[in-house]
C-alpha positions, 0 to 999 in steps of 0.5 A, a space after each residue: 500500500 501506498 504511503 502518504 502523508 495521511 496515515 502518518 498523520 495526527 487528527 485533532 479536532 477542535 470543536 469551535 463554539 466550545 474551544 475558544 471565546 475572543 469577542 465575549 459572546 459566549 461562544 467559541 470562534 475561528 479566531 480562538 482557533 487561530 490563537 490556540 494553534 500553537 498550543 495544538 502544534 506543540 501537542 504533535 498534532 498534524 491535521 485540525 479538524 473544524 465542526 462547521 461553521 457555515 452560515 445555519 439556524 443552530 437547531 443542530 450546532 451548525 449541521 443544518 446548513 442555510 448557505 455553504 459558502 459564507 461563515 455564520 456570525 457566531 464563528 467570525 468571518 471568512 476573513 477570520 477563517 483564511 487568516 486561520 488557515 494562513 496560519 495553520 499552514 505556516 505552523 506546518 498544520 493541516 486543516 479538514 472541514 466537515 463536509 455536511 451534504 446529506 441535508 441541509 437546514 430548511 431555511 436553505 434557499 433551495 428548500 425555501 424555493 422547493 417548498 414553494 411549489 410542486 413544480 418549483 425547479 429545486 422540488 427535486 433537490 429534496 425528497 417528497 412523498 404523498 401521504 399515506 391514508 393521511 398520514 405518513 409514507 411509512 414507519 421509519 424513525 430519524 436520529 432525532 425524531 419519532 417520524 423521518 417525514 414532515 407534513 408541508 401543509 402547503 403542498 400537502 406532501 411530506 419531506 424526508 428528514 433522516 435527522 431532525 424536522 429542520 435537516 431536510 435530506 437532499 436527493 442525491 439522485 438529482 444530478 445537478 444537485 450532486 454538481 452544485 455540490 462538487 463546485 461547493 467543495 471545489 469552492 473550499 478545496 480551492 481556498 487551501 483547505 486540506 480535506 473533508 471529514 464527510 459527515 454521515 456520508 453513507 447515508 446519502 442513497 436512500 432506501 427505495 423500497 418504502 414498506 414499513 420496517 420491522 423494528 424501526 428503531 434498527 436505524 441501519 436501513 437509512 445507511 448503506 443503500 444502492 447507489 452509495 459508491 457510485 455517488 463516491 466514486 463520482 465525487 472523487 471522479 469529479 472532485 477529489 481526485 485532482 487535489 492532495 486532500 484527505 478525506 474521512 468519511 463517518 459511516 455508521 451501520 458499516 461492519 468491516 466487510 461493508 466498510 472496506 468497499 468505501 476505503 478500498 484504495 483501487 476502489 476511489 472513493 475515500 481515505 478512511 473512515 469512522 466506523 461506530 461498532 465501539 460506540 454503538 456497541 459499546 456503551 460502557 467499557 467491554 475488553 473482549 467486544 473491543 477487541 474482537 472489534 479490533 481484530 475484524 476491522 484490521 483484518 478486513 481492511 489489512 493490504 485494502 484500505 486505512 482505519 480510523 481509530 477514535 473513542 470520544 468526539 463532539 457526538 460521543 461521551 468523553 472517553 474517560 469517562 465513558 470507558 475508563 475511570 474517571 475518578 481516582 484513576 482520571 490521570 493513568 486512565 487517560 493515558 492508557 486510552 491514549 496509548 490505545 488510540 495511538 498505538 493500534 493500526 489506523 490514523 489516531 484523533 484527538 477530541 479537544 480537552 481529551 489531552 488533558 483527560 476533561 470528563 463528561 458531566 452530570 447536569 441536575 436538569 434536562 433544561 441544562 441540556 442543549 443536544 437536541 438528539 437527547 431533548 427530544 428523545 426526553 420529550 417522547 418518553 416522558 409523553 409517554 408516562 415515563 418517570 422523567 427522573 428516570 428518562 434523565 438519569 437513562 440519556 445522561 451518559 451517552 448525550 453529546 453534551 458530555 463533550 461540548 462543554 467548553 474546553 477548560 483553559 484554566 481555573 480562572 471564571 468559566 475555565 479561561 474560555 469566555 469572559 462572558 456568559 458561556 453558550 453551554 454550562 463548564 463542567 464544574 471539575 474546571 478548578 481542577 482539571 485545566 490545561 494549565 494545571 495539567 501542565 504543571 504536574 509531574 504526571 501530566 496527559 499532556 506531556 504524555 500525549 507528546 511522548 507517545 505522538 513523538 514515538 509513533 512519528 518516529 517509527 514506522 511500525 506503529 504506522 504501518 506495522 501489522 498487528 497481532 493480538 496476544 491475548 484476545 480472551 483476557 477480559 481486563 488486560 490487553 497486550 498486542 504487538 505491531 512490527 514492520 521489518 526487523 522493528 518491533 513493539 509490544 504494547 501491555 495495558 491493564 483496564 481495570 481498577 486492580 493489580 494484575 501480573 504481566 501476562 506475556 514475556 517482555 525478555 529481549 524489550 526495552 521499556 521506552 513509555 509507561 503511564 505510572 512509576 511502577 518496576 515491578 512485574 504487576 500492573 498496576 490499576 489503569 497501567 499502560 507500557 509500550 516496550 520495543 526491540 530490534 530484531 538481528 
């Protein structure tokens, strides 16, 4: 397989309204962005990836698009956005862009001339349906929503919505919409940017077949339909192809067999991929799950295509909090998931804040939640006679809001983010875990996140290296090597809150990075230790 700069690169993304407040509003901004991009350079990073900032009501924090080519209000300016990718750039940094093109917001010129009429000339760009005995098409769920179809009384037709009532999906089918869509990406990819991370990007074909599913909650039959590659490989045909970018697609509903055929590299459609099997699978921590996962997408993919290897984002409860210990182990467990993403085969990133090991949050009300997914799936339940105490206490884990609070800077008012009052609640743990505190200690997770960026980027192994799992039935430690010609490294990790003795040989390794002081032949409780040989 080809080696390129993509797969030896670093992914930090920065979630912007929660990163970095310069004009007092409250909210994160792209200039925030530019001050802190010495501070992402000086972690190892390469690439930054930006959650949208394009024109957009918010009912989804920026997913529901009114105009692809200006920059909203609360983000700053174009101007902000090119002296910061002017910056990037100087710094040797990288930039991605999310690239959102299976809906738009309903306030987008094409859906406000679409609904107009039947006969408008952008009708075609989204998808409409008669109603059936007065009501709706079918029984098909969304993300954030009972119905995938709205009423337009209007027309009296309703619209698809895979996500929620204002995220009208396009019609993919309709060919001048997929090419207002390339001249949009050319319009960016011109500017400089480096790629796109391509938000749910298979769900872009629609099923055809509009009987009713079985068990609608399954969400699977929205991804994956006839009709996808062909739009991919045309996209790449028509975009892609005639620039030095990187592209990662987040593909949901996809198992290894499924995902290599949008990563396959003789296939032409995408770099990589953001597969959900941990985090759908997954709601708490499940060693022997996560490792037969592991081993599946590697295989599946080895000699073919390139893995993506993440387990929090700005969707996903922070990582320590959800598959680590979060209390008196925060620290070792940090940076035993750390070495966990940086060490297994695929490009590791980096969500904001998880450098310093920030934690999810409890909040006492659902009126302290802004995740829209989480607010209406209280709503239906508790419409539906449920206890609301219990309906809080069942959606606080796994709500988004876990990783959008803001990026905690210091121990100062609002963690050093805003002077103002921030657009969503600090997590309280602030006054301590900070980055400037964090830096200050002895056991920093930054630092550690440095050593261990530096040691991948200096050797090849654990790029490129073929991967072999040592002790897949062990439900707490996880040991596994990774070795390229005659380089070689062994990774040992105990997940779990107790002593356990170190289960395969270390004779003839260096140790070269460790989490905790330990010399002993136990592991202690959340110890992670990387060793290394060279063979002849």
């Amino acid at each position: 397989m080809e080696r390129i700069w993509w797969k030896e690169a670093i992914v930090y993304q920065v979630y912007w309204r929660s990163f970095f407040d310069t004009n007092g509003d409250g909210y994160g901004d792209l200039e925030g962005v530019r001050q802190k991009l010495t501070y992402i350079k000086e972690l190892g990073a390469d690439v930054v990836w930006l959650n949208p900032f394009y024109v957009s009501p918010d009912k989804d924090n920026g997913y529901d698009i009114a105009d692809y080519y200006c920059v909203m209000e609360k983000a700053g300016t174009m101007r902000d956005f090119e002296r910061l990718l002017e910056e990037a750039h100087t710094l040797g940094l990288k930039v991605i862009l999310d690239l959102v093109v299976n809906h738009t917001s309903d306030q987008h010129p094409w859906f406000l001339e679409a609904r107009t009429s039947i006969d408008s000339p952008k009708r075609d760009y989204y998808i409409w349906h008669d109603p059936v005995d007065c009501k709706e098409p079918n029984n098909w769920r969304s993300y954030f929503a009972p119905s995938c179809w709205e009423h337009d009384a209007r027309t009296n037709q309703y619209y698809y919505h895979s996500f929620a009532v204002e995220q009208p999906d396009l019609n993919w089918e309709n060919e001048e919409l997929r090419h207002e869509i390339y001249k949009m990406m050319r319009f960016w990819l011109d500017k400089g940017i480096d790629g796109f991370r391509m938000d749910v990007i298979n769900l872009l074909a629609k099923r055809q077949d509009l009987s009713d599913i079985e068990n609608p909650y399954d969400l699977s039959y929205l991804a994956n339909n006839p009709g996808i590659h062909e739009y991919l490989q045309e996209m790449h045909e028509e975009v892609l192809k005639h620039y030095d970018c990187m592209t990662v697609g987040e593909i949901p509903f996809v198992t290894p067999e499924e995902g290599v055929l949008y990563v396959d590299e003789t296939r032409h459609e995408l770099n990589t991929l953001f597969h959900f099997q941990i985090a759908d699978e997954m709601p708490s921590w499940d060693m022997l799950r996560f490792k037969e996962i592991q081993r599946d997408w590697y295989e599946g993919l080895k000699g073919k295509g390139w893995n993506s290897q993440f387990l929090n984002n700005h969707d996903h409860t922070r990582q320590v909090t959800r598959y680590g210990n979060d209390a008196e182990h925060r620290i070792a467990s940090a940076k035993l998931l750390a070495t966990l993403t940086h060490t297994l085969p695929g490009i590791p990133y980096i969500y904001q804040g998880e450098e310093i090991g920030m934690t999810g949050v409890t909040f006492d009300s659902i009126d302290d939640y802004q995740d829209i997914a989480m607010k209406n799936r209280y709503v239906e339940e508790v419409g539906k006679g449920q206890d609301p105490k219990v309906v809080l206490e069942s959606l606080r884990l796994l709500s988004r809001d876990n990783s959008r609070t803001p990026m905690q800077w210091n121990s100062f008012r609002e963690a050093g983010f805003t002077e103002a009052v921030p657009w969503m609640t600090v997590n309280p743990n602030y006054v301590d875990v900070n980055v400037e505190a964090d830096l200050l200690r002895e056991d920093s997770v930054f630092r550690y996140y440095q050593k261990l960026i530096q040691l991948r980027k200096s050797n090849e192994a654990l790029v490129y290296g073929e991967f072999n799992d040592l002790i897949p039935k062990n439900k707490s430690l996880h040991a596994y090597e990774r070795f390229l010609g005659r380089d070689r490294f062994l990774v040992i990790l105990n997940h779990s809150d107790e002593d356990h003795l170190i289960p395969v040989s270390t004779e003839s390794y260096s140790l070269v990075l460790q989490n905790l002081v330990n010399e002993t032949d136990h592991l202690q409780p959340h110890e992670a230790r990387i060793y290394q040989k060279t063979i002849g």
